[in-house]
C-alpha positions in Angstrom: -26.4 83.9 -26.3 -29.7 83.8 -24.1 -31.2 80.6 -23.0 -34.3 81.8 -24.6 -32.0 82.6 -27.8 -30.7 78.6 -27.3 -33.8 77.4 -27.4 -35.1 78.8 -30.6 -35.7 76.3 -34.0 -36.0 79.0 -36.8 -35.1 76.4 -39.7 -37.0 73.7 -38.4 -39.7 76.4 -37.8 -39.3 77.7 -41.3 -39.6 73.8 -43.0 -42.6 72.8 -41.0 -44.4 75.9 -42.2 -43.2 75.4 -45.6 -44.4 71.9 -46.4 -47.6 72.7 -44.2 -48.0 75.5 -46.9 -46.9 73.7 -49.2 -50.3 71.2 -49.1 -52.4 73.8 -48.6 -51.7 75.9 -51.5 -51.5 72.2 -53.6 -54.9 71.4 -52.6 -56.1 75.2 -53.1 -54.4 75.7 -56.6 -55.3 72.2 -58.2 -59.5 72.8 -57.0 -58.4 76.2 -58.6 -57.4 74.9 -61.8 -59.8 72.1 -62.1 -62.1 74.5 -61.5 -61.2 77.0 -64.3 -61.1 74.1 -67.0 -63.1 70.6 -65.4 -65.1 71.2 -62.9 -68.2 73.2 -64.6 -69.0 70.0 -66.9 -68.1 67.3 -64.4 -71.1 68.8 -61.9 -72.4 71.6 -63.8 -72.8 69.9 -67.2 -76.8 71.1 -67.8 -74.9 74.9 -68.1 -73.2 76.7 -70.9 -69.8 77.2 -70.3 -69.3 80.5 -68.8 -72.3 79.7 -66.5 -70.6 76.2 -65.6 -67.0 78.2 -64.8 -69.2 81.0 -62.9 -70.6 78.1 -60.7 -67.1 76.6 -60.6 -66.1 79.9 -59.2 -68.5 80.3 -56.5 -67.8 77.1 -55.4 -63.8 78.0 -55.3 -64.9 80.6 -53.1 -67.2 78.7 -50.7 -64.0 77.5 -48.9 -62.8 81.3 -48.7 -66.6 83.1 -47.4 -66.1 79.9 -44.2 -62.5 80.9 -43.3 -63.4 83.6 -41.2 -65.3 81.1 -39.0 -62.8 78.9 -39.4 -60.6 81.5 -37.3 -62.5 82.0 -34.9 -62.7 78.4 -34.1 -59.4 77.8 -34.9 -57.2 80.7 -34.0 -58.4 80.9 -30.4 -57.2 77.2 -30.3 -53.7 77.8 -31.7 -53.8 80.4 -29.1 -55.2 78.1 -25.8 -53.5 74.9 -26.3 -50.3 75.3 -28.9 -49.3 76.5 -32.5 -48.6 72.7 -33.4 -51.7 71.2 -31.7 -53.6 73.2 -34.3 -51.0 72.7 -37.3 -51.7 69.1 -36.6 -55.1 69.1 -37.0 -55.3 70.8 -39.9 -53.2 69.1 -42.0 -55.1 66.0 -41.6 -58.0 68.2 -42.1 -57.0 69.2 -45.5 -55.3 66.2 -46.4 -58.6 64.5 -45.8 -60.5 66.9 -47.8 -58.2 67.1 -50.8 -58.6 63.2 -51.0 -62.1 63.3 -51.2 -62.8 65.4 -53.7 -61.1 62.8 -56.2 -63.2 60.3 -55.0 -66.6 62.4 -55.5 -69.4 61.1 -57.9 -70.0 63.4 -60.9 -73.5 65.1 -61.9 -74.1 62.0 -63.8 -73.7 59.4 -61.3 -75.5 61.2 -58.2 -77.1 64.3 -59.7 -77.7 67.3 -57.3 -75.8 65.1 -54.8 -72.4 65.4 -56.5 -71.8 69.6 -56.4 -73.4 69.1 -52.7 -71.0 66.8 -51.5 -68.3 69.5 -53.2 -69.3 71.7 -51.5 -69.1 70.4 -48.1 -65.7 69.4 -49.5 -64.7 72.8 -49.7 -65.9 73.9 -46.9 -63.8 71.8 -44.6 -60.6 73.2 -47.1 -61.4 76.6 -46.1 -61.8 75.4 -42.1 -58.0 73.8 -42.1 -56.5 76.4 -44.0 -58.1 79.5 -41.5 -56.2 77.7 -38.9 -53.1 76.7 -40.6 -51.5 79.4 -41.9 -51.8 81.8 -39.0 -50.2 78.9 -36.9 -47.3 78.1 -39.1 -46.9 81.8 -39.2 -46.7 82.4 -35.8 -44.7 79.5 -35.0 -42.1 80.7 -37.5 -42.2 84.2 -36.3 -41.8 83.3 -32.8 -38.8 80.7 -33.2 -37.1 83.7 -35.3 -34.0 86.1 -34.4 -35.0 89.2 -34.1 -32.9 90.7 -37.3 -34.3 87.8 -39.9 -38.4 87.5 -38.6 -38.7 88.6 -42.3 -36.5 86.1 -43.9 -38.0 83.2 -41.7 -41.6 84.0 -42.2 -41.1 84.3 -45.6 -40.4 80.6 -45.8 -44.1 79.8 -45.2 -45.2 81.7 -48.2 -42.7 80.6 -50.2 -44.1 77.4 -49.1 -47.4 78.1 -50.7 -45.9 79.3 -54.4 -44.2 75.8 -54.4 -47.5 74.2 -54.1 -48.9 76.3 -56.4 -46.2 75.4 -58.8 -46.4 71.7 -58.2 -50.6 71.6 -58.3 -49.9 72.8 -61.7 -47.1 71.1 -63.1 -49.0 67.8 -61.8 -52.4 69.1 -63.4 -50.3 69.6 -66.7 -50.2 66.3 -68.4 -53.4 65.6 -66.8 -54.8 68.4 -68.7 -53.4 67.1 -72.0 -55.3 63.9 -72.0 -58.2 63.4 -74.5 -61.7 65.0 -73.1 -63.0 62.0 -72.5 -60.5 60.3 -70.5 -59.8 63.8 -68.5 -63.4 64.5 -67.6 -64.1 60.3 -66.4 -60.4 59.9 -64.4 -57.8 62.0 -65.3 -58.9 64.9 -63.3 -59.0 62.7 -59.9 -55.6 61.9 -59.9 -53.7 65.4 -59.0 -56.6 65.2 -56.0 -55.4 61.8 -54.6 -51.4 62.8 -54.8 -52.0 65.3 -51.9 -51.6 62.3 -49.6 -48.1 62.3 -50.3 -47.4 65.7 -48.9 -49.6 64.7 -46.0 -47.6 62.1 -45.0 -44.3 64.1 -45.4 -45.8 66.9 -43.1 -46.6 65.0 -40.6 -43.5 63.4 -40.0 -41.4 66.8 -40.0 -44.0 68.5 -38.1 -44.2 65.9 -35.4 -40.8 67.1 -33.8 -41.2 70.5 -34.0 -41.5 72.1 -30.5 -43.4 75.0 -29.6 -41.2 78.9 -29.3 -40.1 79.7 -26.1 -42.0 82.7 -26.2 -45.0 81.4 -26.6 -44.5 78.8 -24.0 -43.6 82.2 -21.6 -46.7 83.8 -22.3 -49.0 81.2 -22.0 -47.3 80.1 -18.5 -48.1 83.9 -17.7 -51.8 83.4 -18.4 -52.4 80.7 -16.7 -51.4 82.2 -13.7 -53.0 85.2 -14.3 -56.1 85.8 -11.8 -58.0 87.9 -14.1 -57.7 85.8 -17.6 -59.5 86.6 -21.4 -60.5 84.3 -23.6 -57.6 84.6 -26.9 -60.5 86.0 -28.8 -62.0 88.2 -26.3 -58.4 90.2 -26.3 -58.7 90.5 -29.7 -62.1 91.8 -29.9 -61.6 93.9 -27.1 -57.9 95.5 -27.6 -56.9 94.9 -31.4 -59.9 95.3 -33.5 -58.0 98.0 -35.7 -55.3 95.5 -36.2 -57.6 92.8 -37.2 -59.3 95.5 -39.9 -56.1 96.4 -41.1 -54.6 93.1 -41.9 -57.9 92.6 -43.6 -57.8 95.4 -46.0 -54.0 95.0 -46.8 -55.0 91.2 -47.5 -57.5 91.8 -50.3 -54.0 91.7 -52.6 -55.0 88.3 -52.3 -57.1 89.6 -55.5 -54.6 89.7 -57.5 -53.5 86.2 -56.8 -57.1 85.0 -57.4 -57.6 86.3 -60.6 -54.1 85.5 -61.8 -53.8 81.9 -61.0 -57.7 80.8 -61.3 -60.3 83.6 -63.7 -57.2 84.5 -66.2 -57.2 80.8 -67.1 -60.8 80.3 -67.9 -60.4 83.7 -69.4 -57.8 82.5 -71.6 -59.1 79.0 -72.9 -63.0 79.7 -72.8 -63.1 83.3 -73.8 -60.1 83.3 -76.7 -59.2 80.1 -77.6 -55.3 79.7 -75.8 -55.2 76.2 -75.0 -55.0 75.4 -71.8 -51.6 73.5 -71.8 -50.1 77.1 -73.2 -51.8 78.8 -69.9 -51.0 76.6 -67.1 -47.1 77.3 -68.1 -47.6 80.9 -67.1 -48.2 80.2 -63.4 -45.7 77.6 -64.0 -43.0 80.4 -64.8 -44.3 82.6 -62.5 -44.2 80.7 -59.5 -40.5 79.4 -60.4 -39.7 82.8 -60.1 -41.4 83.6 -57.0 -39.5 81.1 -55.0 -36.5 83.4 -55.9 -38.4 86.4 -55.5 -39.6 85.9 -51.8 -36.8 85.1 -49.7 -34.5 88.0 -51.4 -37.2 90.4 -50.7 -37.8 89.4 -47.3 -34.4 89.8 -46.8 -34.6 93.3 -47.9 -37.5 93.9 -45.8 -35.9 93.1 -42.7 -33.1 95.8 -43.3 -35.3 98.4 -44.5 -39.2 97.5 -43.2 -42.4 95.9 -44.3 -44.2 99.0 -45.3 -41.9 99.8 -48.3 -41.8 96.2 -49.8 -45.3 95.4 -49.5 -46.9 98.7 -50.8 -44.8 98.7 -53.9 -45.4 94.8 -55.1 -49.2 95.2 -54.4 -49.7 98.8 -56.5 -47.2 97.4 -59.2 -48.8 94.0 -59.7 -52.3 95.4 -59.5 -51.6 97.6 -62.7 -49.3 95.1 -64.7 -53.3 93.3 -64.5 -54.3 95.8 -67.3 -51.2 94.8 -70.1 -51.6 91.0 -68.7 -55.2 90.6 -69.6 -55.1 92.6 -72.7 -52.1 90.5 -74.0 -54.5 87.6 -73.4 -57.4 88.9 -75.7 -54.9 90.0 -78.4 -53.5 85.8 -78.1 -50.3 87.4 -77.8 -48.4 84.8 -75.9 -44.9 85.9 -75.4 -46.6 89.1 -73.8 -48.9 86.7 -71.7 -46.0 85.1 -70.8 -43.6 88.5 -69.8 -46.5 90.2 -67.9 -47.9 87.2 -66.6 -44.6 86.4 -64.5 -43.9 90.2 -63.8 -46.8 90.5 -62.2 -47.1 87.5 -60.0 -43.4 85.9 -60.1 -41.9 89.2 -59.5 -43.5 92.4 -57.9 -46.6 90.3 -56.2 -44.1 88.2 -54.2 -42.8 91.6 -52.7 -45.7 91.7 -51.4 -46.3 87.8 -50.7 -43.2 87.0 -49.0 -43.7 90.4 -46.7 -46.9 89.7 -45.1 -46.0 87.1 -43.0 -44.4 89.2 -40.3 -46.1 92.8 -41.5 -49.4 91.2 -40.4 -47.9 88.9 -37.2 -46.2 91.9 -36.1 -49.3 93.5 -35.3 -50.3 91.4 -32.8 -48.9 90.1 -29.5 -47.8 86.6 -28.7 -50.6 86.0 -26.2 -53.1 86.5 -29.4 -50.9 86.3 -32.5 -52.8 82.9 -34.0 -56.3 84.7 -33.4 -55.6 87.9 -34.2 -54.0 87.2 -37.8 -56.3 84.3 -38.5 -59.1 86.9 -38.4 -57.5 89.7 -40.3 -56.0 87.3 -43.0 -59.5 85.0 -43.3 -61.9 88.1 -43.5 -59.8 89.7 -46.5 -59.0 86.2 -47.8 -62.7 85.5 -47.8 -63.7 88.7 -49.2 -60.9 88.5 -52.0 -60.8 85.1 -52.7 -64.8 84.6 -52.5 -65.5 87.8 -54.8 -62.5 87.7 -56.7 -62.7 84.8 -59.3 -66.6 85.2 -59.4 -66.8 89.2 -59.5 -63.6 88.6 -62.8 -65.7 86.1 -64.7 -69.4 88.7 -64.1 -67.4 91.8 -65.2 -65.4 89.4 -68.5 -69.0 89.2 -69.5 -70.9 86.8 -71.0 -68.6 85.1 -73.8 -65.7 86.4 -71.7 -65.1 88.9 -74.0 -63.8 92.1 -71.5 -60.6 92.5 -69.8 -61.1 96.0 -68.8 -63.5 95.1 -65.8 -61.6 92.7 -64.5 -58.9 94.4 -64.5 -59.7 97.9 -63.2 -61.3 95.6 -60.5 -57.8 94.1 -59.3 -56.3 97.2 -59.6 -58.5 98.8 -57.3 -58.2 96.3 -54.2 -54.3 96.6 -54.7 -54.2 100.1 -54.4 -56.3 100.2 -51.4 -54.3 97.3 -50.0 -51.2 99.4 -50.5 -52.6 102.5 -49.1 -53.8 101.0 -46.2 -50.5 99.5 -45.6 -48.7 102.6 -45.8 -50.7 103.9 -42.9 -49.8 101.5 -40.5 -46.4 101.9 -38.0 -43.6 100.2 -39.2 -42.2 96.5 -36.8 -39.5 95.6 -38.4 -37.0 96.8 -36.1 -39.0 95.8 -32.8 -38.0 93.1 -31.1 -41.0 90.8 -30.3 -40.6 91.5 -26.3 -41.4 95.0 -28.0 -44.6 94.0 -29.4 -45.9 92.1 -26.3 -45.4 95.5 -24.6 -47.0 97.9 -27.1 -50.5 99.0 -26.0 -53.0 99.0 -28.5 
């Protein structure tokens, strides 16, 4: 075995990105949900109900439109001065954040004040989480044997459907309080538990040591006479790369609209209580933690293009039978489609990207380059996404079609687009740092 070989740290890699995902995707998915079923009456409560969720909605996506310029603040950092250096900062970043929002004033305490101070809230979410995936991504990728970069990258997304799962379980009983005592505290507590998962980051991620790989390449730059700025490179060599990762990102949209329009869809538009619908993400993200590392397994014997292509054009049609189960309040339907969907054919798709989109880039720019692809179609899918769903549901909330047809859409053009690129999977990543663009 190489020294470089020696040197690697794939599982430690693969935990730190894990519970760094882990808290971002808590802090996302409980905003998401309190957005879908509290937040529109806690600062919105002059509004009817669909225009409360709608405003909701926007503000969910506030922290997606700032991502991309949280990458290019971020990603040229992860690039300059470390992978952990920036994974550090943002975890305090969202941990901060998250905390906060629980401790917000409602429309009733500090009027136009409250949603402001949301906002800004949000805002600093989507900063952190620009920076932090594409770090814990390339740190895992990097610190990975060649024949399992799949498998080890996988871990950071399989990071993010645990927190997904636990924002919800947590938000459950929360959710089954009386009104009255949900709207004045209960909805404040699942905010204030993300210090826990702060705290438990920080000390795993504190030991973790940078890839040998990385370390190479930046000692090359340094020495190099004639030296670009991270972001310059990736403006100036892999612009396609940085539009393709964004394109085959917008099956973010079927993500969005699963875990945070369906809801309000559900309990505002046709009367499923909202207990019933947060066990369907429940259920579906159980089955995603299976889900992802088996098909990243199977991605790294036969290539990214393959796995991710089928999950995004299969989970963007099961949206049609998902919603329309919904409207006819058939829950065991719900239920079935709901976790084939997301739980099953979506994490093909989910647990791929990891190392389809790092792949694309070199080490020199990894962190930069996927932090721009991945927060340009994050933003565009997770800012439209939940508020374009509610717009075309219409006004009582009434239509599934629109919404659906509109998911389908950006997961066929995700897939497409995916299909066009070369396939990595059998590069090594001395390979990629080689290719010219």
């Amino acid at each position: 075995m190489s020294a470089l070989a020696q040197q690697k740290s794939p599982r430690r890699a693969a935990l730190a990105s894990w519970i760094g995902s882990a808290l971002e995707y808590y802090d996302f998915a409980v905003f998401g949900t309190a957005a879908a079923l509290v937040l529109g009456p806690i600062f919105f409560p002059d509004d009817s109900d669909a225009a409360g969720i709608l405003k909701s909605m926007m503000v969910l996506g506030v922290a997606y439109v700032v991502r991309p310029l949280g990458a290019l603040l971020m990603g040229p950092l992860g690039d300059r001065f470390g992978r952990k250096f920036v994974l550090m900062l943002t975890l305090f970043m969202m941990g901060v954040a998250t905390f906060a929002i629980g401790c917000l004033p409602t429309y009733d305490q500090a009027g136009i004040v409250a949603p402001i101070l949301l906002v800004l809230c949000r805002v600093l979410q989507g900063l952190s989480a620009s920076g932090e995936q594409a770090s814990a991504i390339s740190m895992s990728l990097e610190h990975s044997h060649d024949h399992q970069r799949a498998f080890t990258t996988s871990w950071t997304l399989h990071g993010t459907q645990f927190g997904s799962l636990l924002a919800t379980a947590v938000f459950l009983p929360f959710a089954a309080l009386p009104e009255e005592q949900l709207l004045s505290w209960g909805w404040r507590v699942p905010f204030w538990l993300s210090a826990f998962v702060v705290v438990a980051a920080w000390i795993i991620r504190r030991r973790l040591e940078e890839a040998p790989r990385f370390t190479e390449t930046r000692e090359q730059a340094v020495v190099s006479v004639h030296r670009v700025t991270p972001l310059g490179q990736v403006f100036s060599s892999h612009k396609r790369a940085v539009i393709t990762v964004a394109l085959c990102a917008m099956v973010n949209t079927v993500n969005m609209v699963f875990t945070t329009f369906s809801i309000s869809f559900a309990t505002k538009g046709h009367g499923i209580e909202s207990s019933t619908m947060l066990w369907v993400p429940i259920a579906s993200n159980g089955l995603s933690l299976l889900a992802i590392p088996l098909w990243a397994l199977l991605a790294d014997k036969v290539g990214r293009k393959p796995i991710f292509a089928a999950g995004a054009l299969v989970a963007g049609g099961l949206m049609f039978p998902y919603l329309h189960a919904i409207t006819e309040g058939n829950i065991p339907l719900v239920f079935i489609f709901g976790v084939l969907m997301h739980g099953a054919f979506y994490s093909m798709a989910n647990g791929i990207w990891p190392s389809f989109y790092g792949e694309m880039f070199p080490t020199a720019v990894r962190v930069t380059g996927l932090a721009l692809g991945t927060q340009i179609g994050f933003a565009l899918s997770g800012g439209i996404a939940p508020a374009a769903a509610t717009a075309l549901a219409g006004d009582n909330l009434a239509s599934w079609v629109g919404p659906a047809a509109f998911t389908a859409a950006m997961a066929l053009l995700a897939s497409l687009v995916a299909l066009s690129t070369r396939e990595t999977g059998k590069l090594t990543l001395v390979d990629i740092d080689n290719t010219k663009s």
